[in-house]
C-alpha positions in Angstrom: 9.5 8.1 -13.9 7.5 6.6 -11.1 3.5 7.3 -10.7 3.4 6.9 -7.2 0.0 5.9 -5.3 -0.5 8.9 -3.2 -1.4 12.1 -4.1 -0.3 15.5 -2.9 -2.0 16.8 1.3 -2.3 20.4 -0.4 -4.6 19.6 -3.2 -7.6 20.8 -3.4 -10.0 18.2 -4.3 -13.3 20.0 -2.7 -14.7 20.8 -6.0 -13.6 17.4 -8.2 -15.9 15.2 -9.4 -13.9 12.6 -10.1 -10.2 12.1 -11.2 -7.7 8.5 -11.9 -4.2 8.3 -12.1 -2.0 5.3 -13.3 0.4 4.3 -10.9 3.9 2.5 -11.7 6.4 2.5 -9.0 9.9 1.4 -8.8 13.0 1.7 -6.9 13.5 3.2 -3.7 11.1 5.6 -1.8 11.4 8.1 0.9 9.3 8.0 3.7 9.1 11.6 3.4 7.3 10.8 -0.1 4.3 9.0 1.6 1.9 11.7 3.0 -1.3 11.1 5.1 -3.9 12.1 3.1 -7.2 13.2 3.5 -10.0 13.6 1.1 -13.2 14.8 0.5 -14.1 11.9 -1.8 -14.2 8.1 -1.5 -10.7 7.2 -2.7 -9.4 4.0 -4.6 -6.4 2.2 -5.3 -6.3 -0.7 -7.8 -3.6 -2.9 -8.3 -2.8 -4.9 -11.4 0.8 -6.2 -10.6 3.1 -6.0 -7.5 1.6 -4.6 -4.4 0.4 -1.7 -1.5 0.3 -1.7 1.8 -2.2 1.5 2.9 -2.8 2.1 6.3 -6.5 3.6 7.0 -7.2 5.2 10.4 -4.3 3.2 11.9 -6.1 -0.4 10.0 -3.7 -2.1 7.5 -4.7 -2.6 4.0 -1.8 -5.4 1.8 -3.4 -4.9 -1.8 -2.3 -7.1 -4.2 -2.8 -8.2 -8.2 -6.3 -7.7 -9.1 -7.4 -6.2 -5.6 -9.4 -2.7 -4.8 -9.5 -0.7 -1.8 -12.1 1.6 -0.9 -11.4 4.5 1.1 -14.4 6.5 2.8 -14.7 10.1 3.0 -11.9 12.4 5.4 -10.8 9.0 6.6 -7.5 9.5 7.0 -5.0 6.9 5.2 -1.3 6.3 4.2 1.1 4.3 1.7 3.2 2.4 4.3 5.1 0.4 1.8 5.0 -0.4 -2.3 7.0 -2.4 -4.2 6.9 -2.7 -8.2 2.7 -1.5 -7.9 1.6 -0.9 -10.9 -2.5 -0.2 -11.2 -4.6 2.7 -10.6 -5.6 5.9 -7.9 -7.9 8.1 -7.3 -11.2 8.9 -6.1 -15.0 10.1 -6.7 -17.5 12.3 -5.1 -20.3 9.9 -3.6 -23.2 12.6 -5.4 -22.3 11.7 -8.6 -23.4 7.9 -7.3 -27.5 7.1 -7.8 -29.0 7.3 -4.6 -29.6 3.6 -4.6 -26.0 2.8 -4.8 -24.8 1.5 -0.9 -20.8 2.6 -2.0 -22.6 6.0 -1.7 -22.9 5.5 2.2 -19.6 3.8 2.5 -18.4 4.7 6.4 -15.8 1.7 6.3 -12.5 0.7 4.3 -13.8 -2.3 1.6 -11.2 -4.2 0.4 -12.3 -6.6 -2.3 -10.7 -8.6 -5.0 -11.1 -9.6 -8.5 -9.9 -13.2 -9.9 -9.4 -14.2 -13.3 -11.2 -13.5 -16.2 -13.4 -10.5 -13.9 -10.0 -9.1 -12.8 -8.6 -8.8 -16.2 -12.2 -6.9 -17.0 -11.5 -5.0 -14.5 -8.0 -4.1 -15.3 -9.2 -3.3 -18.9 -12.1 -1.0 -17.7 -9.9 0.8 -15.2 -6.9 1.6 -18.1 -10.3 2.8 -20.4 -11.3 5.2 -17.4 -8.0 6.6 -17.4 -7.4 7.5 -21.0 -11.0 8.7 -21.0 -10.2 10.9 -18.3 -7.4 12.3 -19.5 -9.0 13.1 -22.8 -11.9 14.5 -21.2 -14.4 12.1 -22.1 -16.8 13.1 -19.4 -19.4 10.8 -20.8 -17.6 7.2 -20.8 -15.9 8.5 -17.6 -19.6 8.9 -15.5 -21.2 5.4 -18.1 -17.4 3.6 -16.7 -17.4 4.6 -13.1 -20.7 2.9 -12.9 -20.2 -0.3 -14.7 -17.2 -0.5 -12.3 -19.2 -0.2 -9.1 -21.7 -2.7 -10.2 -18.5 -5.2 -9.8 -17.7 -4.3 -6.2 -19.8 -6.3 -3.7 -20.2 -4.3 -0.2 -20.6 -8.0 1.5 -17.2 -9.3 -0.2 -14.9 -7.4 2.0 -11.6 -9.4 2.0 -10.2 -7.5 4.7 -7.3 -8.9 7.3 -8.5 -11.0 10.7 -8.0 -8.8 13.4 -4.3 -10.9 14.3 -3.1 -9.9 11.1 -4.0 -6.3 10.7 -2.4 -6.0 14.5 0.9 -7.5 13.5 1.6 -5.4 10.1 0.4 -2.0 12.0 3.0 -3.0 15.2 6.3 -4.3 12.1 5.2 -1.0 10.3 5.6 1.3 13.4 8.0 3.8 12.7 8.2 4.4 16.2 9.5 1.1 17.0 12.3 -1.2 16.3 12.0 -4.5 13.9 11.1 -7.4 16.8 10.7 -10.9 16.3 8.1 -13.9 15.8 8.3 -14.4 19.8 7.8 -10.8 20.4 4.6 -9.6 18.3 3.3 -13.4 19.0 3.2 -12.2 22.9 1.7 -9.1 21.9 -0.7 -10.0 19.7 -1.7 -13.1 22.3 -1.6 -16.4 19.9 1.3 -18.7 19.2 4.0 -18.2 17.6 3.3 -21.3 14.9 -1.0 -19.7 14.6 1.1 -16.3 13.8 3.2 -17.8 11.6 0.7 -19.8 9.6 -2.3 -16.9 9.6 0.4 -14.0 8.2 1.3 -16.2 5.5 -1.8 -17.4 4.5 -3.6 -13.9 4.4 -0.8 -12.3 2.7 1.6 -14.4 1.0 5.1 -14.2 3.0 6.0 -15.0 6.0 6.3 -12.9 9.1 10.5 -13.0 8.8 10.3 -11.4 5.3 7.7 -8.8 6.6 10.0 -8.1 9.2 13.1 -8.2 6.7 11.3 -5.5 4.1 10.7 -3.4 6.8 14.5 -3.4 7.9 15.2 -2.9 4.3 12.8 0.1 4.0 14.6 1.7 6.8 18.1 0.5 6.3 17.4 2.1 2.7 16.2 5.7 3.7 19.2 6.1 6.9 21.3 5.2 3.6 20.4 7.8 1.6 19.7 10.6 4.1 22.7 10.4 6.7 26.4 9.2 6.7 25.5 6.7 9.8 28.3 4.2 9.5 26.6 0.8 7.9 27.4 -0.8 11.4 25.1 1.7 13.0 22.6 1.5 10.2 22.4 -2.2 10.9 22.2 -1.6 14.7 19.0 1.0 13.8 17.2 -1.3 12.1 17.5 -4.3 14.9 20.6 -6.5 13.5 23.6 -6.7 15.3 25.6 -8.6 12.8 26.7 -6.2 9.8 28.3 -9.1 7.7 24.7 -10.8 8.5 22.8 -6.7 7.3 25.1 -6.5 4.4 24.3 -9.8 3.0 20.4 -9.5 3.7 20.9 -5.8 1.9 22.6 -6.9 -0.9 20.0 -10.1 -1.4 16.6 -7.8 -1.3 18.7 -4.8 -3.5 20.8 -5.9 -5.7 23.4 -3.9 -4.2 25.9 -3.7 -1.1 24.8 -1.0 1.4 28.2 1.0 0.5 27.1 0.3 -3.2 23.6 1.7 -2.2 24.7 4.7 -0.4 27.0 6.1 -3.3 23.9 5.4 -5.8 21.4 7.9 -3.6 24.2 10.5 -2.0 26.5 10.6 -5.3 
């Protein structure tokens, strides 16, 4: 069963201290399943393998293998997209932080990663703060908490140029269909090439697969929730060809859109 990296709007986390969950996702998710959270504490999510895509007061967030983000206090924030994550969630209460501690303060998202040998520490330390936790080990929980902090680096934020975080928030719009490279290049005000060569240098793909997981993403969840002909699911997510759809489905799935469908709707 999935551990997904969000946690529930209703909780009440006004009174908790601390708390860390793993998280292991697979397969297909509703956007229904993604809340907008809100929490008392400074929230985290650490990912060992695959990655996250978490949206913080409308600011995108791609976290990948060996990368943290930071959430402050009642900021509000959102999983826009996972695939095959596998790490760790959760969040503290700055008072149980040393007053000489800047993460204390935090007022802004820090997104900072870990490479090599210091990530796989890192890794280690986090799946030791979970088993302590859920044994109750209150002790190594409050001695590991801190020895993680000392690793994070306020001035290391390895957050997205301004270009970038503007293109993933505008492909990620629910609101709006899939456009192209010409289109968000003319928002955004660059070229189409300086787009092109900035998204895939600060996140690893290129802006036609961003564009192609988010029609997947959507093309996936009109799948499973409605009998829209797979013509018209095509047409909803911004391609006009369905041979052209079915073939980009069945590349990113696995599966045939019809195939898809019986597999979520029985």
């Amino acid at each position: 069963m999935s551990q997904q990296p969000h946690w529930d709007p209703e909780a009440d986390f006004s009174s908790v201290p601390f708390f860390i969950r793993r998280m292991d996702t697979s397969g297909y998710v509703k956007a229904s399943e993604v809340p907008e959270a809100r929490l008392p504490l400074i929230s985290f999510i650490f990912v060992a393998s695959g990655e996250v895509l978490v949206e913080v007061d409308r600011t995108p967030f791609l976290c990948q293998p060996g990368q943290i983000l930071l959430i402050p206090q009642q900021s509000s924030f959102a999983i826009r997209y996972y695939r095959n994550a596998v790490g760790y969630s959760g969040g503290f209460a700055p008072s149980i932080l040393p007053d000489v501690k800047a993460l204390r303060f935090l007022t802004e998202p820090l997104h900072q990663g870990f490479w090599f040998d210091e990530g796989a520490f890192v890794s280690e330390l986090f799946n030791m703060l979970a088993s302590s936790f859920e044994k109750g080990d209150r002790v190594f929980v409050e001695k590991g908490l801190d020895l993680l902090l000392t690793r994070i680096k306020p001035g290391q934020d390895s957050s997205f140029p301004a270009a970038v975080s503007q293109f993933l928030e505008a492909v990620f719009n629910p609101g709006r269909l899939p456009g192209t490279i010409a289109s968000y290049s003319a928002e955004i005000g660059i070229s189409e090439n300086y787009l092109s060569r900035l998204i895939k240098k600060s996140t690893g793909r290129s802006v036609g697969a961003w564009i192609d997981i988010v029609r997947i993403q959507r093309a996936k969840r009109l799948l499973s929730e409605t009998r829209l002909p797979v013509i018209d699911v095509a047409a909803a997510v911004g391609i006009e060809d369905q041979s052209y759809f079915s073939r980009l489905f069945k590349k990113e799935t696995g599966m045939t859109p019809s195939a898809f469908r019986k597999k979520m709707q029985g």
